[in-house]
N, C-alpha and C positions, 0 to 999 in steps of 0.2 A: 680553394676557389681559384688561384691563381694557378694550379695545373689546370684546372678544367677549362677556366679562358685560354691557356697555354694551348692545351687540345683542341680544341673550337678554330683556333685561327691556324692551327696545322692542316686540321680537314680544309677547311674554306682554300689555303694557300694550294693545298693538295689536289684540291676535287676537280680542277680542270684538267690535269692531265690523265686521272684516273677515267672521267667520260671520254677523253678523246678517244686514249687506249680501246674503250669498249669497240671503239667501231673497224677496228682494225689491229690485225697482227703485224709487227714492224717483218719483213723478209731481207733480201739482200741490198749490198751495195753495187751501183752501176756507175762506173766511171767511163761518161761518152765525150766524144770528140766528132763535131763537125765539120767536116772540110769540104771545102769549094773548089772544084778543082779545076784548073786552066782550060779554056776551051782548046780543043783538040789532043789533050793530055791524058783523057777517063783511061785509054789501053795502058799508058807508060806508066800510071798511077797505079791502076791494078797488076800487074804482072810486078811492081815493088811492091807491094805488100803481099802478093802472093810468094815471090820471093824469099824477100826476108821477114816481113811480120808476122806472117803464119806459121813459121818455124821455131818461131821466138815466142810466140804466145801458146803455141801448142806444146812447148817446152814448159812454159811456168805450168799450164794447167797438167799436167803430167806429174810436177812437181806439187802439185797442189796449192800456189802459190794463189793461183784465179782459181775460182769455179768452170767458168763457162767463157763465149765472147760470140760476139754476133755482130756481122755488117751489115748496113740498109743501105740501099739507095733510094733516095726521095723522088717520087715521081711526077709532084708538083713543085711549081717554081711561082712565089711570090714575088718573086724580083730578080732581076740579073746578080743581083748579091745575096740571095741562097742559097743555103750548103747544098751539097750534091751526094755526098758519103758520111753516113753515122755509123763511128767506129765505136761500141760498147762492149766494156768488159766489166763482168761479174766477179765480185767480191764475196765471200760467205759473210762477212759484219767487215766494224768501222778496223775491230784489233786484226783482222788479215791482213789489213793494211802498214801495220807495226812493223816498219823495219823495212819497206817494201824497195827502198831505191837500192840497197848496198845486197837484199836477193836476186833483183831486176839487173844491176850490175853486171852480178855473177852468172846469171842464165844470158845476158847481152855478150860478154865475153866466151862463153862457151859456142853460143850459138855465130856470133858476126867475127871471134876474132880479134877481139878488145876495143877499146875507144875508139880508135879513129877509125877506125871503117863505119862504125855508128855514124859519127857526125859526118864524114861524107857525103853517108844516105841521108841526114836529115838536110844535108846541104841541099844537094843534089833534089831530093821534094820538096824544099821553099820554094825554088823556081816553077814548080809544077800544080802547087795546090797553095791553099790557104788555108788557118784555122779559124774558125767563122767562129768557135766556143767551145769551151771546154766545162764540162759538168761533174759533180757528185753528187748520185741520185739515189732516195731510199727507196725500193721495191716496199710495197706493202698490200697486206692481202685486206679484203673488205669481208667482215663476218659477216 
């Protein structure tokens, strides 16, 4: 008797994630970044990440470290403090993620040259843009 009540409050404990599941397939990871970027700056902003972050990204995903990545620009504005560029990059799941700074390291030094040319450029873009939010997001598919 006491496994069957044991069993009973396992389904009950269970059963809301087992219905959520029905309504959807979990898909990838997207880690996006907002930024606002200084009035009169949108050309100096894009010509550095065409630069150097599309070299650097198009490197991991070569290496297969990303899936994919993708920029927006948002073409409404809620407020004067509205991000202006959505930087998303594709993860295949959470374990792509395992170990990701000291890979991101070593395709940053291949690619920029070592550390300090990095923080340069992140210097050098504080002054130009701002990070309005940083996200990780599960893609999921609707059955």
């Amino acid at each position: 008797m006491k496994k069957l009540y044991g069993f009973v409050v396992f389904l009950l404990l269970l059963a809301p994630a087992l219905f959520a599941q029905e309504h959807y397939t979990e898909g990838p990871i997207w880690r996006i970044q907002l930024v606002r970027v200084k009035p009169t700056h949108m050309d100096e902003y894009l010509t550095s990440l065409r630069q150097s972050t599309k070299p650097l990204i198009e490197e991991e995903k070569r290496q297969g470290l990303i899936l994919d990545y993708k920029v927006f620009f948002k073409e409404t504005k809620n407020s004067p403090e509205d991000w202006d560029i959505c930087l998303a990059v594709e993860f295949k799941n959470y374990a792509a993620m395992d170990g990701l700074a000291a890979k991101g390291e070593a395709v940053r030094d291949k690619i920029m040259g070592g550390k300090a040319p990095a923080q340069q450029l992140s210097e050098k873009r504080a002054e130009i843009r701002e990070i309005v939010s940083s996200e990780l997001l599960q893609e999921v598919f609707l059955k």
